[in-house]
C-alpha positions in Angstrom: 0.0 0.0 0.0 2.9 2.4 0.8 4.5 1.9 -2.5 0.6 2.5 -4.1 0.2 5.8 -2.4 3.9 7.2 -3.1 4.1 6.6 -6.4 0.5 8.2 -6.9 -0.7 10.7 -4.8 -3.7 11.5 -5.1 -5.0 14.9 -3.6 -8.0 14.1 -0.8 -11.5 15.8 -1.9 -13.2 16.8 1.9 -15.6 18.6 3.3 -16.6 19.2 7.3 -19.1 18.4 9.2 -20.6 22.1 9.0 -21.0 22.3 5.7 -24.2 22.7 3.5 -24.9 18.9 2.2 -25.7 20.9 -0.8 -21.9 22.5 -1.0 -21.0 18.9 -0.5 -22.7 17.7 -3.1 -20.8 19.9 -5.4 -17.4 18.5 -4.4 -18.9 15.0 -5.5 -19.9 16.5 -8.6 -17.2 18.5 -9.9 -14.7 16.1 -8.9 -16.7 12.7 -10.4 -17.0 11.0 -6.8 -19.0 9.2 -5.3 -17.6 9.6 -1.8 -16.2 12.7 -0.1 -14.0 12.2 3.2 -15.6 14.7 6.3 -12.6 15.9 8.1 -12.9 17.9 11.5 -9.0 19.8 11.3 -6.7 16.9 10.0 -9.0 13.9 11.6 -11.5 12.2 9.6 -14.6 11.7 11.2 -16.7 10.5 8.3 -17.6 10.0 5.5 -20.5 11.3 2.8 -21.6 9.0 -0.2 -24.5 9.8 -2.9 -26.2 7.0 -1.0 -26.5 8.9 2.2 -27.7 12.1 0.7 -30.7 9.8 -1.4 -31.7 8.0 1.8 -31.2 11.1 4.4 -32.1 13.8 2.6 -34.3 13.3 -0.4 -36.2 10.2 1.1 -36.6 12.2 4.5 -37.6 15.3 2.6 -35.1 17.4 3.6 -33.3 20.3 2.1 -29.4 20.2 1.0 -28.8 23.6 1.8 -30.4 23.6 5.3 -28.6 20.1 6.2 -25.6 19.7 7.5 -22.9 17.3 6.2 -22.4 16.0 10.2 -26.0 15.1 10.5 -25.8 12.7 7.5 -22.1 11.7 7.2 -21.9 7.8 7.8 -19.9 7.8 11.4 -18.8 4.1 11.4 -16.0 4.4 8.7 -14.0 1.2 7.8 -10.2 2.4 7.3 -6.9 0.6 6.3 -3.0 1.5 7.6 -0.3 2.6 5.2 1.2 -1.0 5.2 -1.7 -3.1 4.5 -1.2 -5.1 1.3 -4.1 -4.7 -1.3 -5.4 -8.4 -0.7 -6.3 -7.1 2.8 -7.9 -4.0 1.3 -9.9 -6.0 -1.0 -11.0 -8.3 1.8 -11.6 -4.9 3.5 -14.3 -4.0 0.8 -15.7 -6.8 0.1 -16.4 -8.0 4.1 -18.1 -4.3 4.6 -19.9 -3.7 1.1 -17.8 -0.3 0.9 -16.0 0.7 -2.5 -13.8 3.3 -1.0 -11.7 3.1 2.1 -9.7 5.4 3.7 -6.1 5.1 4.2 -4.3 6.1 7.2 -0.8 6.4 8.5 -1.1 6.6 12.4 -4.1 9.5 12.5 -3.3 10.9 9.3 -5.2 10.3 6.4 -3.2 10.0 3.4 -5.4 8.5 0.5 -8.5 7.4 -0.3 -8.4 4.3 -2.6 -11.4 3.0 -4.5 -12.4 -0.3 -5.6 -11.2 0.4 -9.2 -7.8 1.4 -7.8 -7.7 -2.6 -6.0 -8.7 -3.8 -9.5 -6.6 -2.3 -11.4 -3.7 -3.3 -9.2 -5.5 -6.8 -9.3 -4.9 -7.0 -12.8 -1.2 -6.0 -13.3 -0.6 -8.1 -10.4 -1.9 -10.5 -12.5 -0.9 -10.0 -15.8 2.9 -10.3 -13.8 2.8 -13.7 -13.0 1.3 -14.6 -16.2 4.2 -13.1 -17.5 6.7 -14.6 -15.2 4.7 -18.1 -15.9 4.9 -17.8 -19.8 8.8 -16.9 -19.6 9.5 -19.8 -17.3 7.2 -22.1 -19.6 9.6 -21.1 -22.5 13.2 -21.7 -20.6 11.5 -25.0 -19.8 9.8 -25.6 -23.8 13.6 -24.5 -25.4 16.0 -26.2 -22.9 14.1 -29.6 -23.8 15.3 -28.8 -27.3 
C-alpha cells in the first residue's frame, strides 16, 4: 500500500461536518466521486456517499442547503493503515460492502483508494505472473530442445 500511495498521490476531496450537504454535493460532482471524506481539522470523522444524501435527505424530505454534512455523514468508517497489502484491502471491501476506504498512517489520512484502484492493481498483479509463468514455460519448452 505504501508503494501504491507514493508513487500516486492523489490529492483528498473533503468537506466538514458544518457544511451545507448541498456545497457537499458539489465537491462530489465536480470532482466525479461518489464519496467525499468529512474531516474535523486533520481527523477524519466520516464519510458522505451519494447514497446517504438519497436516503437522508431526499427520502426524509429534507433540504441540501439547510442540512448539514455532520448530520448525514456515515460515522462508522471502515479504514486501512499505510502497510496493509491490497489483498487485505480487498477483503476490507468486500467484508463491509464499501467501494472506498480510507487510508491512514497513524491518524493521518493520506489517501482514499477505490475499488477500481484494487482492480486495477488486481490485474497488473496478475498480468505479472502470467508473465513470469509464460517466460518460465519457455526456458522449460527451449532447454528440452
Amino acid at each position: 500500500m505504501r508503494q501504491f500511495v507514493e508513487s500516486s498521490p492523489a490529492e483528498i476531496k473533503s468537506v466538514q461536518p458544518g457544511d451545507t450537504v448541498l456545497s457537499a454535493l458539489r465537491v462530489l460532482a465536480e470532482n466525479d466521486l461518489g464519496v467525499v471524506v468529512v474531516l474535523d481539522g486533520e481527523r477524519l470523522v466520516g464519510v458522505m456517499s451519494e447514497r446517504d444524501y438519497a436516503r437522508k435527505v431526499i427520502l426524509a424530505g429534507r433540504r441540501s442547503e439547510n442540512t448539514t454534512v455532520g448530520e448525514i455523514m456515515s460515522r462508522e468508517v471502515v479504514t486501512t493503515y499505510l502497510g496493509a497489502k491490497f489483498g487485505d484491502c480487498m477483503r476490507l471491501m468486500n467484508q463491509h460492502h464499501i467501494r472506498h476506504l480510507p487510508v491512514l498512517d497513524g491518524d493521518r489520512l493520506v489517501r482514499v483508494i477505490s475499488i477500481m484502484d484494487v482492480l486495477r492493481e488486481a490485474v497488473a498483479h496478475h498480468e505479472k505472473v502470467i508473465g513470469e509463468l509464460e517466460r518460465e514455460r519457455m526456458t522449460v519448452f527451449n532447454a528440452a530442445y
